[in-house]
C-alpha distance (Angstrom), angle and dihedral (degrees) to the residues before:
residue distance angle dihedral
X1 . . .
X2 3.57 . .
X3 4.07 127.2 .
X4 3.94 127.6 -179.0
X5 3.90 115.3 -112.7
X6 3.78 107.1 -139.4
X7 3.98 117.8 -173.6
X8 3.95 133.5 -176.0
X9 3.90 126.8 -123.0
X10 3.63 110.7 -96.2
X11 3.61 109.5 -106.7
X12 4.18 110.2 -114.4
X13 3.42 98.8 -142.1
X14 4.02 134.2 176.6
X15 3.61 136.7 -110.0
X16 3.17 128.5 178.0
X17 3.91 133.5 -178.3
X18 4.09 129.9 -160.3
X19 3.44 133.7 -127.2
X20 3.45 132.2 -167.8
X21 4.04 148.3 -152.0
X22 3.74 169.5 50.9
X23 4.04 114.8 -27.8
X24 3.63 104.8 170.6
X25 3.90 136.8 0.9
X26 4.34 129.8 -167.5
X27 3.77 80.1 -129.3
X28 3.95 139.4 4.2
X29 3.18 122.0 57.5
X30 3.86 126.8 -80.9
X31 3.94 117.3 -139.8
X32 3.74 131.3 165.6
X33 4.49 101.5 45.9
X34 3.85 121.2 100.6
X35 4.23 119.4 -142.6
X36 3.44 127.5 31.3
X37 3.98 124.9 -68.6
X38 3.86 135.1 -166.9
X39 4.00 117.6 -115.1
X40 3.94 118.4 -104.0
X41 3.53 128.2 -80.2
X42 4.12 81.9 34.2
X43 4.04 123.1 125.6
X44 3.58 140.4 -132.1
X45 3.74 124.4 29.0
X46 3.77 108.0 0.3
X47 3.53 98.6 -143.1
X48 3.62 139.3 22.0
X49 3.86 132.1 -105.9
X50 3.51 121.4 -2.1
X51 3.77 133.9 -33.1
X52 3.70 110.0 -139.4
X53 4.10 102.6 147.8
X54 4.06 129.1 42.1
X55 3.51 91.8 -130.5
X56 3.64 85.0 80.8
X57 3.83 88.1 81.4
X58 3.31 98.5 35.5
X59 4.31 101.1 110.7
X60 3.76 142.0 134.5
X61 3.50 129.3 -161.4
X62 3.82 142.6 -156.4
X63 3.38 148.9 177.8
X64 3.68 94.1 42.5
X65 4.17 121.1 130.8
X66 3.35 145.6 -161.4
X67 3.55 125.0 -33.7
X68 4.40 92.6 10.5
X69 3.51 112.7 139.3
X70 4.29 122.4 -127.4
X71 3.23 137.7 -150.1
X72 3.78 110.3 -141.0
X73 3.63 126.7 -176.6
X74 4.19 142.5 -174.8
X75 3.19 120.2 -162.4
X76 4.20 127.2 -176.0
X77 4.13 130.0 -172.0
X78 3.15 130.5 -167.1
X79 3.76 110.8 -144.4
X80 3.79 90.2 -175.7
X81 3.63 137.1 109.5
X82 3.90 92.5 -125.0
X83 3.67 140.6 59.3
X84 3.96 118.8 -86.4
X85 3.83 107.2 -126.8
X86 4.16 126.8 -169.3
X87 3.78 91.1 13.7
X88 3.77 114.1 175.6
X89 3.29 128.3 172.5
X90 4.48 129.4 174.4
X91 3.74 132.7 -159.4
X92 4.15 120.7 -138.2
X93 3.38 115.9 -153.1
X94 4.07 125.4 -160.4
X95 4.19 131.7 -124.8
X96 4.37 93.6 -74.7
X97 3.21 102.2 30.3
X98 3.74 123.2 91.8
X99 3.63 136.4 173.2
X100 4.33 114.0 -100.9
X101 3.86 104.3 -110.7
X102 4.19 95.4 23.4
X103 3.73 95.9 -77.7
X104 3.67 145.7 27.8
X105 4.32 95.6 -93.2
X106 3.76 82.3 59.0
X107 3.91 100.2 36.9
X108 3.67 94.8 97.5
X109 4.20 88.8 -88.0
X110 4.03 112.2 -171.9
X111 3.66 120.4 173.3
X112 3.93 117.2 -159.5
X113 3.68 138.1 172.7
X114 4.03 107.9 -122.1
X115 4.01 82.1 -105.7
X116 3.90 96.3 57.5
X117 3.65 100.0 -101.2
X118 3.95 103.3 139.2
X119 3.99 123.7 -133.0
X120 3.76 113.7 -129.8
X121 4.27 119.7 -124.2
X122 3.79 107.3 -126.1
X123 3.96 95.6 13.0
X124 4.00 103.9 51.0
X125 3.72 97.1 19.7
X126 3.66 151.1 -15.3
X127 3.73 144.1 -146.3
X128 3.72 141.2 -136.8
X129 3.16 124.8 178.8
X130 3.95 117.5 -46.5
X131 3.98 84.0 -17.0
X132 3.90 137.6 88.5
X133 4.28 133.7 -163.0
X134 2.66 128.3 -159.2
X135 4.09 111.4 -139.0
X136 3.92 109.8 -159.1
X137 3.91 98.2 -132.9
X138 4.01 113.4 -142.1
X139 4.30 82.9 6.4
X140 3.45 80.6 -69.4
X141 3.61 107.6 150.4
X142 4.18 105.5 -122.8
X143 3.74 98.7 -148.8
X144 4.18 100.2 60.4
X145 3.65 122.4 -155.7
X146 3.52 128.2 -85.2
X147 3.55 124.7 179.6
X148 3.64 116.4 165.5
X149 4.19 121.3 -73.6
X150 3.53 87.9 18.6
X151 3.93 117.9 120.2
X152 3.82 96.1 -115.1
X153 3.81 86.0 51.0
X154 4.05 93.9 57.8
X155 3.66 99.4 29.4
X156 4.16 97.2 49.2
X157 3.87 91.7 -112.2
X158 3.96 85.0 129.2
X159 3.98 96.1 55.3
X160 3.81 131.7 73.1
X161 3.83 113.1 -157.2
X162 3.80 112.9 -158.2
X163 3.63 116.0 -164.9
X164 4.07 125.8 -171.5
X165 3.91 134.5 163.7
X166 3.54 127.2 -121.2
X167 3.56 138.0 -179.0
X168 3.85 147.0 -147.8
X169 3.88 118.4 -112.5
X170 3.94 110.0 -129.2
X171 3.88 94.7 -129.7
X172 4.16 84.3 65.3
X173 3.87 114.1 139.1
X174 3.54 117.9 -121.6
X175 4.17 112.7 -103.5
X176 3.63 91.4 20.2
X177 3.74 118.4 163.6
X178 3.82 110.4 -151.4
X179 3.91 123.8 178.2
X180 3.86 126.8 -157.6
X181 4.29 119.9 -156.3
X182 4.05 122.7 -149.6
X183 3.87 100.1 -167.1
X184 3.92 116.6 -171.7
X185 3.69 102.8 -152.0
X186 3.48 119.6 171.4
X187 4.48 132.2 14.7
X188 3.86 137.4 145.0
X189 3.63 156.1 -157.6
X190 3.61 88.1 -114.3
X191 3.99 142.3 -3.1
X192 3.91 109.8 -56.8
X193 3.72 87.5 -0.6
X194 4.01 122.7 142.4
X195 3.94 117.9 -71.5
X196 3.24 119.1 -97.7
X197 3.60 89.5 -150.0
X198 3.62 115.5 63.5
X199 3.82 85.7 159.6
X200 3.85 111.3 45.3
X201 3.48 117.0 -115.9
X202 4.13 108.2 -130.0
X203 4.11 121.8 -170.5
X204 4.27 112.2 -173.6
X205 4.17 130.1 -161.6
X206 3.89 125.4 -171.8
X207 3.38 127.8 -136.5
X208 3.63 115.0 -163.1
X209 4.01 130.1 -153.3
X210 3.44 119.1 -134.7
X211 3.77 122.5 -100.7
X212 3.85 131.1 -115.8
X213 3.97 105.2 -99.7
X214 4.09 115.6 -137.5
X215 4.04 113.5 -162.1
X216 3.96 123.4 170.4
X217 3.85 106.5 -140.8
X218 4.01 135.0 175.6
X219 3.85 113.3 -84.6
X220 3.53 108.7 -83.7
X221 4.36 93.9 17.9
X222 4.48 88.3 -81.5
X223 3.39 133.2 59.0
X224 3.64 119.3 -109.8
X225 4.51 133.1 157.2
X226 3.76 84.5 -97.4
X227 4.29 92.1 64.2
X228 4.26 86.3 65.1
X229 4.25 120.7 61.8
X230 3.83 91.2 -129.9
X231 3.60 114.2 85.8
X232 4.26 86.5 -168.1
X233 3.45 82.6 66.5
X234 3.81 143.3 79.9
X235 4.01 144.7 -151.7
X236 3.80 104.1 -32.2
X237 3.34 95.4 -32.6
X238 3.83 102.5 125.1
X239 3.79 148.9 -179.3
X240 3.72 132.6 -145.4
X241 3.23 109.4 -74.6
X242 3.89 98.9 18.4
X243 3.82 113.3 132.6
X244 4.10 115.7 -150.2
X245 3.88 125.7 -157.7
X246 3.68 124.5 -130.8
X247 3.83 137.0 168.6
X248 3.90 131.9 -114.8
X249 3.79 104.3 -141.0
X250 3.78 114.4 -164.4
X251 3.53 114.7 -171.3
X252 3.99 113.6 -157.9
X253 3.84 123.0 -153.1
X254 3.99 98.8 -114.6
X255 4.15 91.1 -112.9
C-alpha cells in the first residue's frame, strides 16, 4: 500500500500590534519613549535614527498646562510573514485636548516607516476625521512583513509611526488626568479580505496637568525685624512667646 502525501503552502499572514503615547511636549516632562524625537509643530522626520520596537512610542507626560502643545504618536508592526491589507486605525481625544489646525488632516500628521521612508497623503493613505487608512498603493499591502531576523524587522521596514499635534484648551483644570486611545480596527491577509480584528485592538497614554504648588514663605517674600512681634528682637531669632509672620504662596497652573 502506498499513497502520495500532498500538503498546502503555509499561508504568510500579518499581524500587527499597537502601541500608544506621548513623544514630546512644549512643557512637562515626557517619560516612558526610547530615542530621540523633535518638539511639536516641527517638520521632517519626527524622530531620529531608526524605529525598530513600539516601545519607542510608548510615553506619558505630566506637568504640562494649558495651551502646551504634544507630540502624540501611533505606531503598528506587523510581526507577520505577510503583508497587512485594509489597515485602519483612529485616534480619541479627551474634553481639553484638541487636534493643532482643528482636526487630525491639519494636526501636523506625518506618517513614516521606522527607517525614515515617508508615507504619502492621498497615495498611501488618507484621513477622515479622527481616523486614518491605509490604501495599499499598486495592491501593495502598506504595512510589510516583519517576522523576526528579517531586514524589515531590524531596520523598521515593518512599523508605521504616525505622529500628530495636539494641544491643551486654556479653560483646563489644574491636576487633571486626561487619557488619549489609538484603536486599530480593521486589517487583512489580502485586499477586502476578513478582519483580523474581530475585537479592536485599543493602546491609551496620559497626559497629566500640572498641580497647584503650596510654599510657606517670610511675610513680605524676605526676612526682615518687622516678620517677628518683638521689636527687641531680630530675623528669626525668637523668644518664648514671640509670634513670627509668614506667607502662604499658592501658585496656580495658568488654565
Amino acid at each position: 500500500w502506498s499513497s502520495d502525501v500532498c500538503s498546502s503552502d503555509l499561508v504568510a499572514e500579518p499581524e500587527l500590534d499597537i502601541k500608544h503615547g506621548v513623544v514630546s511636549s512644549s512643557n512637562g516632562t515626557v517619560t516612558g519613549t526610547t530615542g530621540t524625537w523633535a518638539a511639536p509643530g516641527s517638520g521632517g522626520v519626527p524622530f531620529t535614527g531608526r524605529i525598530t520596537d513600539l516601545a519607542a512610542v510608548n510615553g506619558d507626560v505630566s506637568n504640562i498646562d494649558a495651551g502646551d502643545t504634544l507630540r502624540l504618536a501611533t505606531a503598528i508592526e506587523n510581526t507577520g510573514g505577510g503583508g497587512a491589507y485594509d489597515v485602519v486605525t483612529s485616534i480619541a481625544l479627551p474634553p481639553n485636548l484638541s487636534f493643532v489646525g482643528g482636526s487630525l488632516a491639519a494636526a501636523n500628521l506625518k506618517i513614516y516607516r521606522g527607517d525614515g521612508t515617508l508615507l504619502v497623503l492621498g497615495t498611501d493613505y488618507s484621513a477622515s476625521g479622527n481616523t486614518i487608512t491605509f490604501l495599499d498603493a499598486g495592491a501593495v499591502a502598506s504595512l510589510l512583513p516583519g517576522r523576526a531576523g528579517t531586514t524589515a524587522d531590524s531596520t523598521g521596514q515593518n512599523i508605521v509611526v504616525i505622529t500628530y499635534d495636539v494641544t491643551v484648551n486654556a479653560t483646563i483644570d489644574a491636576s487633571s488626568t486626561l487619557q488619549t486611545t489609538a484603536t486599530l480596527s480593521n486589517y487583512a491577509s489580502v485586499e477586502g479580505g476578513i478582519d483580523f480584528t474581530p475585537t479592536d485592538l485599543t493602546e491609551t497614554a496620559n497626559e497629566q496637568v500640572a498641580a497647584p504648588v503650596i510654599t510657606k514663605v517670610f511675610a513680605g517674600g524676605t526676612l526682615d525685624d518687622g516678620d517677628s512681634s518683638a521689636p527687641h528682637t531680630t530675623g528669626s531669632n525668637l523668644v518664648v512667646g514671640e509670634s513670627m509672620l509668614y506667607d502662604i504662596v499658592v501658585k496656580l497652573p495658568e488654565g
